[in-house]
N, C-alpha and C positions, 0 to 999 in steps of 0.2 A: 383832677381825677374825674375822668368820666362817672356819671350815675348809674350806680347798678341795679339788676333788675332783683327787688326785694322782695320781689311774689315769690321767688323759687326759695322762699326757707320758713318758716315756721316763726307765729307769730313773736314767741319766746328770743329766738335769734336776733331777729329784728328791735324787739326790746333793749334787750341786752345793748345792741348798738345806739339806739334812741337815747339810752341814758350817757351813754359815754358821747354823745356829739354836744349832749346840754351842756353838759360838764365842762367842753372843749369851750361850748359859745360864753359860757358864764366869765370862765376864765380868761378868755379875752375882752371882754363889755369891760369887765372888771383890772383889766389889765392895761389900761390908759386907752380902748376904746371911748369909752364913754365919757365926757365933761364933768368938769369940779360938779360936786353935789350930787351925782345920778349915780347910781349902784343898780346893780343885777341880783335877784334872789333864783336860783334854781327849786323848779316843785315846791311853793308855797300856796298855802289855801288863803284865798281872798273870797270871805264868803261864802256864797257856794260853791265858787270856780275855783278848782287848781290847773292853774295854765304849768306849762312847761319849765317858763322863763317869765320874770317880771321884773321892770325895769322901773324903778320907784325914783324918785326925788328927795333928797333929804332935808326936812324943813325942821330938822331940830338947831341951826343955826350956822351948818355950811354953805358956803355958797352952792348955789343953785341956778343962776339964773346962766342963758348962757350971754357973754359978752362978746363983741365984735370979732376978738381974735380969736375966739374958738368958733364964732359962725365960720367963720372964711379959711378955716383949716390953720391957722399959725398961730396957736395957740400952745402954752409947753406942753410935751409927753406927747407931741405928737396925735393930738387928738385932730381931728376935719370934720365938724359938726357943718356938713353942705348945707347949702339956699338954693342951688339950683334942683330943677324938676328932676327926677332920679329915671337915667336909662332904662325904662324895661319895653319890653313891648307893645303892650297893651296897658290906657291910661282911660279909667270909667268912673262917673260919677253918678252917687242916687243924690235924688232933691228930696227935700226934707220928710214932703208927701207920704213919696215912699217907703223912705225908712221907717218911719214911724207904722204906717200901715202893717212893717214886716214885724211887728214883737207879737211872738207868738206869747211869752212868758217874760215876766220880768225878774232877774235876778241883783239882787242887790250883791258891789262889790264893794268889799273894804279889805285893809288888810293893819292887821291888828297890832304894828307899830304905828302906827299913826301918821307914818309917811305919806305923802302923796303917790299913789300908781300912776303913770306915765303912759307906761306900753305892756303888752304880752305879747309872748313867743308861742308858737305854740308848730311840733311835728306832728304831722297825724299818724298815728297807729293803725294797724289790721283793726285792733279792738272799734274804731271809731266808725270803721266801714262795714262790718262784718253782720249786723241788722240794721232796720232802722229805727230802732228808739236809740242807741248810742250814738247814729248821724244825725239825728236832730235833736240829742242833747249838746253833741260840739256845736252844729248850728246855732242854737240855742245862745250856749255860752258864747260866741262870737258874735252875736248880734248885743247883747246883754252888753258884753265890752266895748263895743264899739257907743253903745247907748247912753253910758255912763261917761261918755268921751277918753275913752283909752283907745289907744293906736295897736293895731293889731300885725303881727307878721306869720303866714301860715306858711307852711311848709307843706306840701302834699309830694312826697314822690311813690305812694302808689298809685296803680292801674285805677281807673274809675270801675264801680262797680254798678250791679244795679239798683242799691239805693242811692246813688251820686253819679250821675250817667255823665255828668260834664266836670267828675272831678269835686273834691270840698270848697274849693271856689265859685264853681259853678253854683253848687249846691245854695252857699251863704247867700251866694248873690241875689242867685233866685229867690230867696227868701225876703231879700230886701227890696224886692219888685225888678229887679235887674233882668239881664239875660247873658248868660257867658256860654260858649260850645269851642271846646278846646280846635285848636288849628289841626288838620290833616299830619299825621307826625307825631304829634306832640301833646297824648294825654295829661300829660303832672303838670304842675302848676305851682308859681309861688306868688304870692300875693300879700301886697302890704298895703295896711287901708290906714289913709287918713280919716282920725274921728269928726276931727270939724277942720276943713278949706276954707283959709284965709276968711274966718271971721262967719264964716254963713255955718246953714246947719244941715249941710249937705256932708255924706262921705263919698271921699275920693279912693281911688285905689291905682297900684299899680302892678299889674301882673307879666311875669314873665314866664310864657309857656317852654315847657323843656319836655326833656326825653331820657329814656335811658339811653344810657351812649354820649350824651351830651355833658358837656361840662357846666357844674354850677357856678353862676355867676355873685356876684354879690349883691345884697339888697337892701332895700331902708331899713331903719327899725329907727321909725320917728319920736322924737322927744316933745315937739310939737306941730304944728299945722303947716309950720315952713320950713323946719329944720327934720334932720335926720342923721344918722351916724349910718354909715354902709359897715352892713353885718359881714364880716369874711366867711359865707357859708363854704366856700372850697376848700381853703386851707383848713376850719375847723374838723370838716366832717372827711377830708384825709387824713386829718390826725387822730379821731376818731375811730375810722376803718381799722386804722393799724394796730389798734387791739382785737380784731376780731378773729376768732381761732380759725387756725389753716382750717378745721375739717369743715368749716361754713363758708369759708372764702372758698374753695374748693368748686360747694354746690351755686354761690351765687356767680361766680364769674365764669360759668358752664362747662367744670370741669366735672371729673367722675370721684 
């Protein structure tokens, strides 16, 4: 399903669907997506961040590590935890320098079962764009994540505004000394950042510039620096859609 244009509806409507795509993604992670021992929490507070999605580790004595046959995909339920570099477009890395330079603030994360955090998910909202002290508290919190070495997957498919001219990617990036300027086409963005690259203290990322009109493709949401499970962002967020009431499907697919 092509991506639609979500500027044309009110922040509310757009919520509304935000919660029902987590819902969709949880119950797939959680649905023999993900490797023995890893679980999905939807909107849980980890400190001061509540990310969207968060992908924890269970170390009260399941297995957890992953084993060969779930790296290489042939593992049971169908799980494919990939080794190789993940298709997207655009592939950028900051050096340690950097990143470090970019903490504006530091937030401490924990999350109060005692699990290991792993990854966060996180959609951007109207609400994240619409000033900038809520863009550079998601800034914030996604440097914060990545800092404490959680593996990040961003979702941006609104318009860039004026406080995010290159998009919430752009934005982060920027923050961590980088420089992103979306392609001719193709303002939205999704991007998934490795916290630490094969052992260094550099973050890596992988972006895939899209568009409305464009169909979403699938993307990492890494378990660790080499591994990754590909998120089904298309089929979730159709499944997703399909709750959304004709009179909003109406105004966002440019009808009257």
């Amino acid at each position: 399903m092509p991506i639609h244009d979500w500027s044309r509806v009110n922040a509310g409507t757009f919520h509304d669907f935000h919660l029902a795509w987590i819902a969709e993604l949880r119950r797939v992670l959680n649905g023999g997506l993900l490797p023995a021992g890893y679980y999905a929490l939807a909107e849980q507070v980890a400190g001061e961040v509540a990310p969207d999605v968060l992908t924890l580790q269970d170390l009260s004595g399941a297995e957890g590590n992953l084993h060969s046959s779930e790296k290489n995909g042939s593992g049971s339920g169908g799980i494919a935890v990939a080794i190789a570099p993940p298709k997207a477009a655009v592939s950028e890395t900051i050096n340690e320098a950097a990143f470090l330079a970019a903490r504006r603030k530091r937030l401490v994360i924990r999350h109060t079962t005692g699990d290991r955090i792993v990854a966060l998910l996180e959609i951007v909202s109207p609400g994240n764009k619409e000033r900038r002290p809520p863009l550079e508290a998601f800034v914030d919190k996604a440097v914060a994540a990545l800092e404490q070495g959680y593996h990040l997957l961003v979702i941006d498919l609104l318009p860039p505004g004026p406080f995010d001219p290159g998009g919430m990617h752009g934005a982060i990036w920027g923050r961590m000394g980088g420089s992103y300027e979306p392609p001719a086409g193709k303002p939205l963005a999704i991007a998934a950042y490795v916290a630490r690259h094969r052992g260094d203290d550099a973050v890596r990322c992988y972006v895939e510039p899209t568009a409305v009109g464009i169909d979403l493709i699938d993307m990492p949401l890494f378990l660790d620096p080499d591994h990754y499970v590909n998120t089904p962002l298309e089929a979730t967020y159709r499944a997703a859609y399909a709750g959304v009431p004709q009179r909003w499907r109406r105004v966002i697919e440019g009808g009257t």
